[in-house]
Every structure is written in C-alpha cells, then in structure tokens.
N, C-alpha and C positions, 0 to 999 in steps of 0.2 A: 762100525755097524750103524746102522740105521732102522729106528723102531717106531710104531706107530702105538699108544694105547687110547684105546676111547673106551671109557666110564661115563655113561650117561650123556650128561652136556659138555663134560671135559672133556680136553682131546691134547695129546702130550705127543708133541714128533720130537723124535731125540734122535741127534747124530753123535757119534762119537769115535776119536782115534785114538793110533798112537800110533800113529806115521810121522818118522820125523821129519818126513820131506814137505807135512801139510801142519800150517799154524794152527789151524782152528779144529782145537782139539776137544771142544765139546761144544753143541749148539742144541738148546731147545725150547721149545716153543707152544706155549700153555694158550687153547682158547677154551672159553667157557661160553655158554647160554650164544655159541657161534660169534663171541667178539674175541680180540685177542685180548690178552688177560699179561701176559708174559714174556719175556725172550729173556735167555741168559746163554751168553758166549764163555769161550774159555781160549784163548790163544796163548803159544808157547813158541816161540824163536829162541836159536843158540846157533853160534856159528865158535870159532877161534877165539873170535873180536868181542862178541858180547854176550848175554842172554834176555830174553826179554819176557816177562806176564805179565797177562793181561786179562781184568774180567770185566765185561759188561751186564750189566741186569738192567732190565727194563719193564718198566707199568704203565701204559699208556695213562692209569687213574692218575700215578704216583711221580714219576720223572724216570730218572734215568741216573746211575752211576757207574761209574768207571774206574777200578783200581788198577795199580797195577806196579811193577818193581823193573827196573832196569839195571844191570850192572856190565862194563866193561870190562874189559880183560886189565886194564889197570885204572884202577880208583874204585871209589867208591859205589855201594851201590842206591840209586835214585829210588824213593818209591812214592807214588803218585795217586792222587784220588780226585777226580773232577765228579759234580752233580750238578743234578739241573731238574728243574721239575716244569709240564707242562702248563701253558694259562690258555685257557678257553677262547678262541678269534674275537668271541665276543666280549671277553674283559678288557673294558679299556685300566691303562695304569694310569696314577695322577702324580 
C-alpha cells in the first residue's frame, strides 16, 4: 500500500508490503516546513540459502544508520550496524 498524510507542514509518504517477491518492505519518508526531515527503509530477503534484514534510517541534520542481521542456511548468524553522520562542505577537518 501506498499512503500519503499531510498535517500542516509535515508530509509522511509511506509504502508498505508484504510481497515476498519485493525486498523493500517498508519505506517512508518525513518532510517538514518543505525540507526533508526523514527516510527510513525496511528490507527482508530469504531464499534456501540465507535470510537477510536490513534497516536504514536517515536525518539529513543527524547522519545515517544502518542495521541489520544476516544468517545462512549453515552457520551462524551475522548482525551488523554501520553510522555515519553528515559534516557541512563548509567544515573543513584538522
């Protein structure tokens, strides 16, 4: 499904499944006073062989993180988190 709500200055587009044949099973996408504000993904792979989650969130003020859990059909299962936050063109680093 696919939804639009606008509240004032907010504005929230959400998709959402639960097709197995499509990974990206939930995306949405927050702007506020008309900038973006938000995005957070949801992705779900499984086959035989493996399965795989995965979330992203993102704040353009804030950075960005990325979780997520991998397991194969034999071993263990891997689970993962990368961040990263934005710096201004204009900051130089020393």
């Amino acid at each position: 499904s696919v939804d639009t709500i606008i509240r004032g200055d907010t504005v929230l587009f959400r998709y959402l499944t639960s097709d197995k044949k499509i990974p990206v099973k939930n995306l949405s996408v927050f702007y506020t006073d008309a900038k973006l504000y938000s995005i957070n993904i949801r992705i779900e792979k499984s086959n035989a062989w493996f399965s795989l989650e995965q979330e992203l969130s993102m704040k353009p003020a804030d950075g960005y993180n990325i979780t997520g859990k991998q397991k194969m059909a034999v071993g263990k299962e891997v689970n993962f988190k990368i961040a990263g936050r934005f710096i201004p063109e204009n900051t130089t680093t020393k």
